[in-house]
Backbone bond lengths (Angstrom), bond angles and torsions (degrees), N, CA, C in turn:
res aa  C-N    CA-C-N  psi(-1)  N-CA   C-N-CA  omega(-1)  CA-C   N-CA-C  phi
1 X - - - 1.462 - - 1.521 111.73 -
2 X 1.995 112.95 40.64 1.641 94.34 179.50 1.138 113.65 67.25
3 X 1.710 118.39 28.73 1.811 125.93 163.21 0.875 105.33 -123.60
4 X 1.007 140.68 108.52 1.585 144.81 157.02 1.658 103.61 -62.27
5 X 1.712 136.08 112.94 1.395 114.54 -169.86 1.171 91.41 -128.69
6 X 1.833 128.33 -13.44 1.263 126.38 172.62 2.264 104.82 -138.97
7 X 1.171 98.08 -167.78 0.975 115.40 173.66 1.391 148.31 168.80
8 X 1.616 144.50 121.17 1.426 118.13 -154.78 1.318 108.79 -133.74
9 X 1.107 120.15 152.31 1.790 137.73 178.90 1.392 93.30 -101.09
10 X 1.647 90.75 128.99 1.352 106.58 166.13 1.211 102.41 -104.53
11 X 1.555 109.60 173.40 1.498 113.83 -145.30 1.572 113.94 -165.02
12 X 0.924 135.76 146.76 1.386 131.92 -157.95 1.425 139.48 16.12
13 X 1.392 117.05 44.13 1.766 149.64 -129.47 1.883 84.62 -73.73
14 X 1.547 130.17 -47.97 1.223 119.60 166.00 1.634 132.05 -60.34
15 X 1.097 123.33 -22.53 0.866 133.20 164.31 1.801 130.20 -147.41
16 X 1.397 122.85 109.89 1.701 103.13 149.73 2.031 73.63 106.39
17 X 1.158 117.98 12.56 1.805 122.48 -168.17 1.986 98.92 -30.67
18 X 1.256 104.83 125.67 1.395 112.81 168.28 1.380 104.79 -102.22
19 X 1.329 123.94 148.20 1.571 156.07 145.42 1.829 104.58 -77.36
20 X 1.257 123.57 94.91 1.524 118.04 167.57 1.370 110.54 -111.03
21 X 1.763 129.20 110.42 1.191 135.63 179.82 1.491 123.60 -77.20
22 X 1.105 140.16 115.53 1.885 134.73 158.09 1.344 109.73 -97.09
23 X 1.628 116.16 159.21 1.133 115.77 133.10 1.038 153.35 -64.72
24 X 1.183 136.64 -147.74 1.745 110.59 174.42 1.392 94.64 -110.59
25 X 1.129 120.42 19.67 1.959 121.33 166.18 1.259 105.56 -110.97
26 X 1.254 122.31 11.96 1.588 125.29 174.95 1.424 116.30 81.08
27 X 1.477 111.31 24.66 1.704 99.19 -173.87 1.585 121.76 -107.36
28 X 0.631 110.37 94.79 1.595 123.70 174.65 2.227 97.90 2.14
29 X 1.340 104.29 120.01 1.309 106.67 170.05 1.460 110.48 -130.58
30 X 1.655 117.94 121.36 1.369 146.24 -151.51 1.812 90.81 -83.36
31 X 1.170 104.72 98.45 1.842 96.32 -160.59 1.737 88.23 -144.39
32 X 1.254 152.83 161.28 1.539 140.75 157.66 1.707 92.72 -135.32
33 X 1.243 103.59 160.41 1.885 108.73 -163.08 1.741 87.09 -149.12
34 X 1.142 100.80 116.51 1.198 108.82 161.46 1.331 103.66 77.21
35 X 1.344 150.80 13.14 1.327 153.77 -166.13 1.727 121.03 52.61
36 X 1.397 90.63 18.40 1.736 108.62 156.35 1.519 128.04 -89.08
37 X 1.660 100.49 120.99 1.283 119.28 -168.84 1.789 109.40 -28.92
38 X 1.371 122.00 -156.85 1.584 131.22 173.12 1.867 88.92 -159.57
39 X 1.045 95.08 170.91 1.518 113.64 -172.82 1.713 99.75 -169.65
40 X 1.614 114.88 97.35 1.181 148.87 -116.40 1.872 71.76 -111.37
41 X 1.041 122.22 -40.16 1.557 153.45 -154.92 1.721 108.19 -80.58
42 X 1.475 102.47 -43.64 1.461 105.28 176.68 1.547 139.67 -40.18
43 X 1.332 105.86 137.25 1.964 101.89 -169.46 1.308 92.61 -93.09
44 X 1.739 76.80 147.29 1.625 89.16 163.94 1.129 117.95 -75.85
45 X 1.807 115.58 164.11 1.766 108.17 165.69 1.369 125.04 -60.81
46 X 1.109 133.20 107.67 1.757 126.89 157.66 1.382 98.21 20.34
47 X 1.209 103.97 -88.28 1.970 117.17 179.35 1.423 134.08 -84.31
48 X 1.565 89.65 45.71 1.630 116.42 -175.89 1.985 96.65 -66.29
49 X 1.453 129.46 -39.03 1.461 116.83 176.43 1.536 116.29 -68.28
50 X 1.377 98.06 -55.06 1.744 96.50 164.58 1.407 128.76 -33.96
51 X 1.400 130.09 -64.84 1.285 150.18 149.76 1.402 115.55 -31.47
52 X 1.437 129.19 -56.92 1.767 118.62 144.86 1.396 113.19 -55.06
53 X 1.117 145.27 -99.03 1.667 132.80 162.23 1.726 123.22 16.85
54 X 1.740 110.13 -42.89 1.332 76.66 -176.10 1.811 81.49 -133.78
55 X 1.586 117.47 41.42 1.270 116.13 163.30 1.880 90.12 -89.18
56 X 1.538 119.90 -43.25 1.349 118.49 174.34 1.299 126.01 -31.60
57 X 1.447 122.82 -54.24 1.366 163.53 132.65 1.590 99.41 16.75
58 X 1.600 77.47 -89.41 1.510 113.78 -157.58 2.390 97.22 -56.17
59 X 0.926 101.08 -47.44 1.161 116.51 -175.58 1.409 136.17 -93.39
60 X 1.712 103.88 28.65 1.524 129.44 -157.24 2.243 82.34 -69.47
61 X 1.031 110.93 -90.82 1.578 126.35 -140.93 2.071 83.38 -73.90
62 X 1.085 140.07 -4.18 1.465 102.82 -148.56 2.356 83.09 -112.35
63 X 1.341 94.34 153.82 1.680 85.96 -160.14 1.731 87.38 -74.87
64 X 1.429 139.58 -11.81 1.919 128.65 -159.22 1.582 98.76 -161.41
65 X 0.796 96.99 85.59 1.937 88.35 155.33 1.657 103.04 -148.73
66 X 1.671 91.89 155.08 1.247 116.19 167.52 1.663 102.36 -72.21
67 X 1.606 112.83 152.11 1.281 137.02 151.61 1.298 125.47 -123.10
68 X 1.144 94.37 130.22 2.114 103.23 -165.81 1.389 104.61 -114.25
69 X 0.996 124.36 127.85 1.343 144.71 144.59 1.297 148.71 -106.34
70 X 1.300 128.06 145.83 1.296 110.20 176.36 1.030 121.42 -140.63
71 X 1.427 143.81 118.61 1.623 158.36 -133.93 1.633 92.76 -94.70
72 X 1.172 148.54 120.95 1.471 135.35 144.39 1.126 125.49 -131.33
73 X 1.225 149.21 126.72 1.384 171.84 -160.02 1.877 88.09 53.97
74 X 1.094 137.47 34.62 1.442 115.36 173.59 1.622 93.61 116.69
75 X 1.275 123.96 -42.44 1.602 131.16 -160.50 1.363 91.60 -84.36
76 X 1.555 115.52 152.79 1.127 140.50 174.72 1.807 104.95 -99.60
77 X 1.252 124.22 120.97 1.394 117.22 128.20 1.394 145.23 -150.83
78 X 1.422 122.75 -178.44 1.686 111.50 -146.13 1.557 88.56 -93.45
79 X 1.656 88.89 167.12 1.575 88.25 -175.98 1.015 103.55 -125.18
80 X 1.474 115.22 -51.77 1.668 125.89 165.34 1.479 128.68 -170.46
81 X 1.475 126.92 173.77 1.373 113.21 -174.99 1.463 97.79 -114.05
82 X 1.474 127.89 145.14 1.215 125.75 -143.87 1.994 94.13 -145.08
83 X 1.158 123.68 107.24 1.119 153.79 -143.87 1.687 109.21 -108.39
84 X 1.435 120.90 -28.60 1.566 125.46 172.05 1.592 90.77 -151.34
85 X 1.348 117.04 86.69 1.497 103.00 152.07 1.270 127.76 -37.37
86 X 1.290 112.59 172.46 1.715 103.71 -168.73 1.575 124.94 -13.87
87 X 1.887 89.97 73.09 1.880 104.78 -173.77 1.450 108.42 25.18
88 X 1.378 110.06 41.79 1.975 109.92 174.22 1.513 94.40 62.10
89 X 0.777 156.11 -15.98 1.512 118.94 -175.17 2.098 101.33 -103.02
90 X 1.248 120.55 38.74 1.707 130.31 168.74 1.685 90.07 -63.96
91 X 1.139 113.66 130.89 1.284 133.11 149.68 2.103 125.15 -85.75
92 X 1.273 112.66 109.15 1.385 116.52 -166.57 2.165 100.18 -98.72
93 X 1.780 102.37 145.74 1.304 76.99 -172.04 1.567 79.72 -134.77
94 X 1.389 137.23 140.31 2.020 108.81 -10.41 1.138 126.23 -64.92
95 X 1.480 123.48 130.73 0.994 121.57 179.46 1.232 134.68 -39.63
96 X 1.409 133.05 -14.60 0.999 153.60 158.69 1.464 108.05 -48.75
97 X 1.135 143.74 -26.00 1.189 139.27 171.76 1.204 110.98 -81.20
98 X 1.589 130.21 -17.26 2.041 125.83 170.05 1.499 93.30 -61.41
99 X 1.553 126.36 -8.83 1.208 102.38 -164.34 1.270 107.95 -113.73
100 X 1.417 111.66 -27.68 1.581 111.56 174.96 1.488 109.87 -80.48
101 X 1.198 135.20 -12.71 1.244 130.00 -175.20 1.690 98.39 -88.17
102 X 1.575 118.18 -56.55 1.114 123.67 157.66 1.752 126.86 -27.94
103 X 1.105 117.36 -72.00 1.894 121.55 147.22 1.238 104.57 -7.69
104 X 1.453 133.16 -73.74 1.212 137.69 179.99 1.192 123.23 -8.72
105 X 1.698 106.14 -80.92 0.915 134.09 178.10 1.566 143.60 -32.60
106 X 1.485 114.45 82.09 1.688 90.49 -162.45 1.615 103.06 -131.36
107 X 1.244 80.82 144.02 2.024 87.63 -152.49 1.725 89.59 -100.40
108 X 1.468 103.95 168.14 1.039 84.26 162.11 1.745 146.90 -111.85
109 X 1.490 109.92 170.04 1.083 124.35 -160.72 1.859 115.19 88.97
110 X 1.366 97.28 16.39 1.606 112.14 -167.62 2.021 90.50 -105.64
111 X 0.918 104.77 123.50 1.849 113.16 170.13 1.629 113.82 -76.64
């Protein structure tokens, strides 16, 4: 619904691929998805506000989607909007996070 409340940089996609989680205050969240590393260390894109700015945008009316981007030479572009991360069945570790991310989620006609 146009909230950005988390977000992650992927990261060495040829090899050794990291999952790195923030909040939407920029703070590093100790979370692993899919049994892909984190890199606590990772830069943001140059046009890491832009890229929130028009992930908002992009994600005004729909209640959950992913927004993908990809930063290259300085340029921003979209890649896609992504509707069941790992087709819903991504495993998050601690598990405790299938549930807070899950919480989130409120569809409608859902209280």
């Amino acid at each position: 619904n146009g909230k950005v409340s988390y977000y992650l940089i992927c990261s060495d996609r040829k090899k050794d691929l990291k999952f790195t989680f923030f909040d939407k205050n920029n703070n590093f969240i100790d979370v692993k998805q899919d049994d892909c590393l984190n890199d606590k260390n990772v830069k943001r894109p140059k046009n890491h506000q832009k890229m929130m700015e028009l992930a908002r945008i992009l994600s005004k009316d729909i209640c959950h989607v992913r927004v993908d981007f990809y930063e290259i030479n300085d340029k921003i572009y979209f890649g896609e909007l992504t509707f069941f991360d790992s087709s819903g069945f991504g495993k998050f570790e601690p598990e405790e996070w299938d549930y807070r991310f899950g919480n989130m989620l409120k569809l409608p006609g859902r209280r």
